[in-house]
FIVEXFI-990259 format. One line per field, with one value per atom (N, C-alpha, C, O): residue number from 1; atom name; y, z, x. Coordinates in Angstrom, 3 decimals, padded with zeros to 6 digits. Example, Ala and Ser with C-alpha at 12.3 -4.5 7.8 and 13.67 -1.06 7.14 Angstrom:
tilum <- 1/1/1/1/2/2/2/2
tormar <- N/CA/C/O/N/CA/C/O
Y <- -005.690/-004.500/-003.300/-003.319/-002.250/-001.060/000.030/001.138
Z <- 007.800/007.800/007.800/008.465/007.080/007.140/007.870/008.039
X <- 013.190/012.300/013.200/014.236/012.850/013.670/012.900/013.409
//
This chain:
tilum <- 1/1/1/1/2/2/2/2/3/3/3/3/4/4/4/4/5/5/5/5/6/6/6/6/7/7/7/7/8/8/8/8/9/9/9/9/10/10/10/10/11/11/11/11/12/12/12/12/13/13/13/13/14/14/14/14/15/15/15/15/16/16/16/16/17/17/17/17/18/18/18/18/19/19/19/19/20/20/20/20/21/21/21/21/22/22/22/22/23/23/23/23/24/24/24/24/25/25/25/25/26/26/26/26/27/27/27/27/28/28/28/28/29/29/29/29/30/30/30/30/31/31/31/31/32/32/32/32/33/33/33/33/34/34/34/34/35/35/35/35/36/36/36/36/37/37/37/37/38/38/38/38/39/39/39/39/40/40/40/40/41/41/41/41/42/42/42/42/43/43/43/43/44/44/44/44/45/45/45/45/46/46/46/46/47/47/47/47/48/48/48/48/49/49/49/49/50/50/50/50/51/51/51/51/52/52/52/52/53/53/53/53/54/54/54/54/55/55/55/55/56/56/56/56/57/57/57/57/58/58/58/58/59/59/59/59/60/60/60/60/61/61/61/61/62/62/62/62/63/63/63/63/64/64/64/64/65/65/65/65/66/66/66/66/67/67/67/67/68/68/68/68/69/69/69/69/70/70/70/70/71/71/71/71/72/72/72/72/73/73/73/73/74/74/74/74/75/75/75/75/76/76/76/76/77/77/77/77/78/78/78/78/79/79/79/79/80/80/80/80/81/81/81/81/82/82/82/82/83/83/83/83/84/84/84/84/85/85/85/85/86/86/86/86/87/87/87/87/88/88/88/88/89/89/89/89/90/90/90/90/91/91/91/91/92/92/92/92/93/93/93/93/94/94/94/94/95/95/95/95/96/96/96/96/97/97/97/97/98/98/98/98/99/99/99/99/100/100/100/100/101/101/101/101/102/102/102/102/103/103/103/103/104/104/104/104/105/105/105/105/106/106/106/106/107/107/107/107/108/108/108/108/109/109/109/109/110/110/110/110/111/111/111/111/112/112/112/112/113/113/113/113/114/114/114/114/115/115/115/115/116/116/116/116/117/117/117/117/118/118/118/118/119/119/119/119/120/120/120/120/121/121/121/121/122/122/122/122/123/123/123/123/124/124/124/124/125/125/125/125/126/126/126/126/127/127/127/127/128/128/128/128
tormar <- N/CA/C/O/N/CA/C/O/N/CA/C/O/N/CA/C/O/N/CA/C/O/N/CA/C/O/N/CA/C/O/N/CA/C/O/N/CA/C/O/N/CA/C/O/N/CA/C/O/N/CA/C/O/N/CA/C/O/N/CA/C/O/N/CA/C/O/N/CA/C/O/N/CA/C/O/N/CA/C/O/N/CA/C/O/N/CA/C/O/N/CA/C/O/N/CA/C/O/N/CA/C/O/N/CA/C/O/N/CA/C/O/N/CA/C/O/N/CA/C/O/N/CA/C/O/N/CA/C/O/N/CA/C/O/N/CA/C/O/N/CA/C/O/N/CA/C/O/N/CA/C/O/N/CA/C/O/N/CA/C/O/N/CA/C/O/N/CA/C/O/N/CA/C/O/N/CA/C/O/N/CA/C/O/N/CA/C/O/N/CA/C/O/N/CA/C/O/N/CA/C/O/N/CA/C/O/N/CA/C/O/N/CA/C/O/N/CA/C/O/N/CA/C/O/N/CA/C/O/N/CA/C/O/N/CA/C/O/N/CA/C/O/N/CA/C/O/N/CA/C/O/N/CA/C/O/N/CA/C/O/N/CA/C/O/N/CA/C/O/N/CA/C/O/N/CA/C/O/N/CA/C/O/N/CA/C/O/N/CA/C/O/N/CA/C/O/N/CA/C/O/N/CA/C/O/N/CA/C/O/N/CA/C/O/N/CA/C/O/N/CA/C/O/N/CA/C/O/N/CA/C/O/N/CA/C/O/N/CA/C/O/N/CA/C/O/N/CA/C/O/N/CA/C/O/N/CA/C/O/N/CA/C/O/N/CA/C/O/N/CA/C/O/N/CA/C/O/N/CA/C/O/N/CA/C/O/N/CA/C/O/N/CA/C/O/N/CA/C/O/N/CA/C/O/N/CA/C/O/N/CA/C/O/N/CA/C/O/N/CA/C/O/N/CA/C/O/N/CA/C/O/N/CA/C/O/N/CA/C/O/N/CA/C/O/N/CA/C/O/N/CA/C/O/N/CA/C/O/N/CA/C/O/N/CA/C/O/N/CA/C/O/N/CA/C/O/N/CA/C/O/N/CA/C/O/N/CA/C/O/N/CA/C/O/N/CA/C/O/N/CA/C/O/N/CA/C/O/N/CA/C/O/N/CA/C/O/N/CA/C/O/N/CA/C/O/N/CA/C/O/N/CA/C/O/N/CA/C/O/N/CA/C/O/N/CA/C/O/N/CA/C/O/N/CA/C/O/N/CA/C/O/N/CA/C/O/N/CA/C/O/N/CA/C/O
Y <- 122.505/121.991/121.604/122.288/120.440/120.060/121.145/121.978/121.109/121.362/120.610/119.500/120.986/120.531/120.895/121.996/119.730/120.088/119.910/118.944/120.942/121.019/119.811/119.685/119.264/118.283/118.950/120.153/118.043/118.391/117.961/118.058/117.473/117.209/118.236/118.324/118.975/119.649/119.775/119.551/120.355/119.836/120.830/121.192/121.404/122.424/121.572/120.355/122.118/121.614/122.147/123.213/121.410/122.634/122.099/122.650/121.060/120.982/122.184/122.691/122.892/123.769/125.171/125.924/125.337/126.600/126.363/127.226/125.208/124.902/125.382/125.242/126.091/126.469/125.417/124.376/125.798/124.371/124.550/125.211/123.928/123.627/122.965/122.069/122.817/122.187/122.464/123.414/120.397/120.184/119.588/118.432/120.081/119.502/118.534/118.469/117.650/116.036/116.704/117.157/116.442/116.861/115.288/114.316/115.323/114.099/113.020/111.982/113.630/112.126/111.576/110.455/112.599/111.983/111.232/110.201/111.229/110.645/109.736/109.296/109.167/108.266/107.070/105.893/107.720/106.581/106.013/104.869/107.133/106.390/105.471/104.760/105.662/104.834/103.127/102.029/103.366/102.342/101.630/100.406/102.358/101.355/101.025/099.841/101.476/100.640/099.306/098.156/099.758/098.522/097.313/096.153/097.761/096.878/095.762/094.584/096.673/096.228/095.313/094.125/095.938/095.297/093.896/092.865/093.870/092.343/091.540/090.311/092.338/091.336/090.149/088.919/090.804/090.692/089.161/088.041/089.921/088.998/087.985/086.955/087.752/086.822/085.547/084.371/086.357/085.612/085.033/084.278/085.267/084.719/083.988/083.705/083.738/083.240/081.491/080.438/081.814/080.798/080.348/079.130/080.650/080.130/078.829/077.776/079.448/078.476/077.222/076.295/077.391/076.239/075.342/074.163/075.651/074.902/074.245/074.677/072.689/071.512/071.563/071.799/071.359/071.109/072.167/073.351/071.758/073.089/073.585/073.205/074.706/075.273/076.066/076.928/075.397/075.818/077.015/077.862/077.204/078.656/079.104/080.177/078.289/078.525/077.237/076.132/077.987/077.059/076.828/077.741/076.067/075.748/075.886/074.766/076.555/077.274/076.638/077.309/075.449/074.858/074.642/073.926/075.421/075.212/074.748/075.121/073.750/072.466/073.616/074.404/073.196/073.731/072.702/071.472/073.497/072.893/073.225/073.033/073.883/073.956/074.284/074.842/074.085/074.220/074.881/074.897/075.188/075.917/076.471/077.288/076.258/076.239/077.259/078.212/077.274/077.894/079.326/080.188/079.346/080.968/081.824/082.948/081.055/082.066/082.590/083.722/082.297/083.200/084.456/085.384/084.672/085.807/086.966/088.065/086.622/087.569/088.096/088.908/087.840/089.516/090.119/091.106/090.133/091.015/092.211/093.382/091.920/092.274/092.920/093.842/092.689/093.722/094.972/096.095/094.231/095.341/096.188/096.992/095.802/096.802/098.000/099.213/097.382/098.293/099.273/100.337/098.682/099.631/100.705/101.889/100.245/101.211/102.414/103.523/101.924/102.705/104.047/105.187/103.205/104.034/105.148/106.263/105.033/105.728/106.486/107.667/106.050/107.367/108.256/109.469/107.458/108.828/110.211/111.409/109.159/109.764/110.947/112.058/110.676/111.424/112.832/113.800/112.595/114.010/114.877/116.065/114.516/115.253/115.240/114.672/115.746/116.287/116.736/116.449/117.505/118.811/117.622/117.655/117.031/115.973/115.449/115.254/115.138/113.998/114.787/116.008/113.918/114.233/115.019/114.342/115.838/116.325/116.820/117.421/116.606/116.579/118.434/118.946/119.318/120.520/120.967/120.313/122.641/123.669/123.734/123.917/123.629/123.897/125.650/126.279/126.062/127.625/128.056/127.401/128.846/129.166/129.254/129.249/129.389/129.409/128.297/128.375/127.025/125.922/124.470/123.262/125.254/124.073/123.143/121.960/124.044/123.052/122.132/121.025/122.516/121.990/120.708/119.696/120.764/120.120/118.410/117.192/119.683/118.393/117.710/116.657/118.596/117.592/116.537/115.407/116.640/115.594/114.778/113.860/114.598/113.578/112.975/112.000/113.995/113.189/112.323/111.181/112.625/112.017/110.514/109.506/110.790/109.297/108.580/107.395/108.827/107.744/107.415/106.187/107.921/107.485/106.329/105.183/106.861/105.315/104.382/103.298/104.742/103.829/102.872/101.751/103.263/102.401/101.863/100.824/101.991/101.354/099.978/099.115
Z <- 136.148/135.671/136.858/137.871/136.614/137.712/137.601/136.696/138.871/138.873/138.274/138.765/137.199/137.167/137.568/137.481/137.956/138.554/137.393/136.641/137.215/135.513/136.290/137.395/135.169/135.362/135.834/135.753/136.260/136.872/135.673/135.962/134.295/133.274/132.270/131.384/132.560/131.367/129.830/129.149/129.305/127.860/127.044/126.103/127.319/126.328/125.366/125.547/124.259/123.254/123.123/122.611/123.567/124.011/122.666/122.341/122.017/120.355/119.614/118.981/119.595/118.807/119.210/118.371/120.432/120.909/120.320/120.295/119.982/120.299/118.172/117.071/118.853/117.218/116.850/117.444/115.558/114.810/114.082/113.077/114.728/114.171/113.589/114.231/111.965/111.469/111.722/111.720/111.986/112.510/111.722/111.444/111.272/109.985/111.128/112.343/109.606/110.576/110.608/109.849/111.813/111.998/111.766/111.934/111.220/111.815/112.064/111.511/113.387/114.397/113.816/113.335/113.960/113.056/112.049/112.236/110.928/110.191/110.256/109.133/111.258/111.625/112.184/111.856/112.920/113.710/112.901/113.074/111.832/111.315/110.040/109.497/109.518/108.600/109.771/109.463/110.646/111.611/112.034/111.970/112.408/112.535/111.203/111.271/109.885/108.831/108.499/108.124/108.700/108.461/109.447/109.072/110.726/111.912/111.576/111.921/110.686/110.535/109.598/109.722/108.422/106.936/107.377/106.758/108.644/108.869/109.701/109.772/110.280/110.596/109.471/109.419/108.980/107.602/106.970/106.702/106.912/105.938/106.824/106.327/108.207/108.954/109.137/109.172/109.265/108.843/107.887/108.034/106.843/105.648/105.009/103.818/105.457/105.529/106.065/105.429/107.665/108.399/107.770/107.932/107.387/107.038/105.867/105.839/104.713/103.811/104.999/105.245/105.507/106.160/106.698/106.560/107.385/108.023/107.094/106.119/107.822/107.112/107.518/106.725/108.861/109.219/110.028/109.855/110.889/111.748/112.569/112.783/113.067/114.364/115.275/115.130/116.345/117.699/117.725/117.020/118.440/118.151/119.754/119.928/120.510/122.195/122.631/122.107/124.121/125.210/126.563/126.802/127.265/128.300/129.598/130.001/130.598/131.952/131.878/132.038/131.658/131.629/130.760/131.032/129.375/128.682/127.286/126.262/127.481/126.553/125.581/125.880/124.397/123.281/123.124/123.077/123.067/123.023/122.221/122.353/121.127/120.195/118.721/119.019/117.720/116.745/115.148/114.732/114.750/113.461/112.407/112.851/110.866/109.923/109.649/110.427/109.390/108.736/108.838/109.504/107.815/107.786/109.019/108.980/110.035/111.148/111.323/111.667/111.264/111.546/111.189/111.977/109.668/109.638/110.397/109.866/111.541/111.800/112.969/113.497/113.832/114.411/113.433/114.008/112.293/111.525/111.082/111.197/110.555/109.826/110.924/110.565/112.194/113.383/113.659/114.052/113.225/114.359/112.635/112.435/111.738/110.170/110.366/110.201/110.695/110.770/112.190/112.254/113.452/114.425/113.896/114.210/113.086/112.741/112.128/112.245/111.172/110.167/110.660/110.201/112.183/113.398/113.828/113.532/114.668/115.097/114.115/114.384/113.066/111.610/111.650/111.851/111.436/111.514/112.167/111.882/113.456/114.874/114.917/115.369/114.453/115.214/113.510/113.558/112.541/111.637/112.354/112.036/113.364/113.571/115.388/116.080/116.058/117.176/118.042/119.239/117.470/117.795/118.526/119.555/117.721/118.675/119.466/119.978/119.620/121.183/122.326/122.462/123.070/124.543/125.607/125.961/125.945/126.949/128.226/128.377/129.336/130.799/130.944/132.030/129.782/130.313/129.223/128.443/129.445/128.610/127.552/128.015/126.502/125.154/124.794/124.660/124.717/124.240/123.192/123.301/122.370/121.478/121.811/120.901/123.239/123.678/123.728/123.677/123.868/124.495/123.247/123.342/122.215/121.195/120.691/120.957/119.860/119.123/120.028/119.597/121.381/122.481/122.443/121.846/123.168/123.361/122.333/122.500/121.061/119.487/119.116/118.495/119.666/119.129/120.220/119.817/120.956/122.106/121.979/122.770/121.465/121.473/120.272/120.081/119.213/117.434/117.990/117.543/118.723/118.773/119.676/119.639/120.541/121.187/120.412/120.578/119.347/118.721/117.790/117.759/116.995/116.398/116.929/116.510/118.115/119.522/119.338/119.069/119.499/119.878/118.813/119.131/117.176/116.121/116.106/115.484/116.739/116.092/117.440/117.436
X <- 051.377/052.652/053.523/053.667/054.077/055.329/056.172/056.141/057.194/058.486/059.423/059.626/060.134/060.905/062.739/063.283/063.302/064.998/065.802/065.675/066.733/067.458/068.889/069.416/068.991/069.550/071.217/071.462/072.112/072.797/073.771/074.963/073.464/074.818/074.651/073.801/075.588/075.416/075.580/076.581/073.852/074.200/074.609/073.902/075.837/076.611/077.082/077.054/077.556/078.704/079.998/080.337/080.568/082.185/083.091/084.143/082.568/083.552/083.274/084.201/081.756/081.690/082.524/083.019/082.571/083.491/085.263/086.141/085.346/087.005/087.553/087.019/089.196/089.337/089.732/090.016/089.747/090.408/091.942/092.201/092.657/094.468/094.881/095.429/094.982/095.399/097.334/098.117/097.391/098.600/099.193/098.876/099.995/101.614/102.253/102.438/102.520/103.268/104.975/105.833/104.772/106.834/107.218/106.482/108.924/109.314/108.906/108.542/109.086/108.781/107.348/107.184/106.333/105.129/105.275/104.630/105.877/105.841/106.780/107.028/107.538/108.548/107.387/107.236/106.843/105.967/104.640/104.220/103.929/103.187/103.466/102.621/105.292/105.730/105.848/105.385/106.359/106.617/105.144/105.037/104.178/102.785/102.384/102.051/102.215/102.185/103.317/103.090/104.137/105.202/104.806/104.636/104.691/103.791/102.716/102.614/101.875/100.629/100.796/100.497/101.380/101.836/102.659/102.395/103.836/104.468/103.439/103.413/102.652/101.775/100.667/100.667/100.134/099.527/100.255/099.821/101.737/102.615/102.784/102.328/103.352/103.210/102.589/102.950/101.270/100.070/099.551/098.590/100.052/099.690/100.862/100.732/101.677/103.085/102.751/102.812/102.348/102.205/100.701/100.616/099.989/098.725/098.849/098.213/100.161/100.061/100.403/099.631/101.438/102.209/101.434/101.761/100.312/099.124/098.222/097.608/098.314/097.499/096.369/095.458/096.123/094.765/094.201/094.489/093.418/092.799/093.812/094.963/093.002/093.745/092.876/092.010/093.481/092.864/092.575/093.123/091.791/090.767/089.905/089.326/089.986/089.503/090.386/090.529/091.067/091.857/091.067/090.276/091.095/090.966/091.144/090.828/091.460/092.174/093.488/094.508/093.520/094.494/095.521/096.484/095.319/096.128/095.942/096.515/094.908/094.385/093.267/092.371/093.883/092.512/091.512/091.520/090.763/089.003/088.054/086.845/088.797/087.452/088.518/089.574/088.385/088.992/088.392/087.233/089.153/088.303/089.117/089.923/089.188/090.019/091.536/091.480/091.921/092.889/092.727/093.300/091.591/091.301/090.733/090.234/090.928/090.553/091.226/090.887/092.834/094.206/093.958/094.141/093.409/093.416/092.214/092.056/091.495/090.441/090.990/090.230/092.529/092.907/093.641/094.099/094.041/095.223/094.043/094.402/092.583/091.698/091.026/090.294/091.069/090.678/091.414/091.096/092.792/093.945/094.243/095.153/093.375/093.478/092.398/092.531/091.503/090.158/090.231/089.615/091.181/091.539/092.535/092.417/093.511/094.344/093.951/094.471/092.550/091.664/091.061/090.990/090.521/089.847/090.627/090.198/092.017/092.880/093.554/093.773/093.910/094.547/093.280/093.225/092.363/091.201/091.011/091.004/090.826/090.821/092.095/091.816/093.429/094.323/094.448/095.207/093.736/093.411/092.500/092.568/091.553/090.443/090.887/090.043/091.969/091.798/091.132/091.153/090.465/089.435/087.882/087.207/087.908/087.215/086.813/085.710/087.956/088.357/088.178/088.095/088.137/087.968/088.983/089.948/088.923/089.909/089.574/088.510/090.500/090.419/090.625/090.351/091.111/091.371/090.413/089.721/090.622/089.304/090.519/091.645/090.398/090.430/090.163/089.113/091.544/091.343/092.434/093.470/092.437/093.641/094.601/095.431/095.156/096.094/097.165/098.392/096.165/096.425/096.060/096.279/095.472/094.853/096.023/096.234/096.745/097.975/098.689/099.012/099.000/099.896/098.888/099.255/097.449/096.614/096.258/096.192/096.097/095.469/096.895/097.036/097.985/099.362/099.194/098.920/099.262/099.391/098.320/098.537/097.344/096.561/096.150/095.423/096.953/097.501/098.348/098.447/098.853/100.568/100.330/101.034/098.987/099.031/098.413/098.701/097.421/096.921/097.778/097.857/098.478/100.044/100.218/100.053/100.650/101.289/100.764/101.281/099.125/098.573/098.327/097.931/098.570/098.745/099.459/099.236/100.991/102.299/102.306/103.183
//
């Protein structure tokens, strides 16, 4: 049999060690995720606002310079509103399940709620 060298990444699971905190929306929580729905929702309306208004195509790739160069109907307007819907989908998710995500420090009871609030609270942000 070879030698083998144990790899140098370690394959622990440190989600399974970590407790789990369920975190009540204060406030401000629920200030900011009424505010990224409303966000999302005028975008939506925006878009579908300006869409009737449009006759013909619309530019859809520009040029270094400025100049559009490729064009394509109406209904393309709507395929960032329907991105930045399905990101929002992602991140509401993301910020119920804390315990998850990634963190730069050790995760201990001491430190969880401080920890899973603070990184509920940026994907909030990061919706609105």
């Amino acid at each position: 049999m070879e030698n083998r060298k144990k790899s140098a990444i370690k394959t622990e699971r440190p989600m399974r060690g970590r407790p789990d905190v369920k975190l009540k929306m204060r406030f401000n929580d629920k200030m900011v995720e009424i505010l990224g729905a409303l966000l999302l929702l005028a975008y939506w309306g925006v878009i579908l606002y300006f869409q009737q208004l449009i006759n013909g195509k619309v530019a859809t790739h520009f040029k270094l310079a400025g100049n559009p160069d490729s064009y394509g109907g109406k209904e393309t307007l709507t395929t960032l509103p329907a991105y930045a819907t399905v990101l929002y989908g992602v991140l509401a998710l993301l910020s119920f399940f804390p315990r998850y995500l990634n963190y730069l420090d050790e995760i201990t009871p001491e430190n969880a709620e401080f920890q899973y609030r603070k990184a509920a609270t940026m994907m909030k942000l990061w919706k609105s």
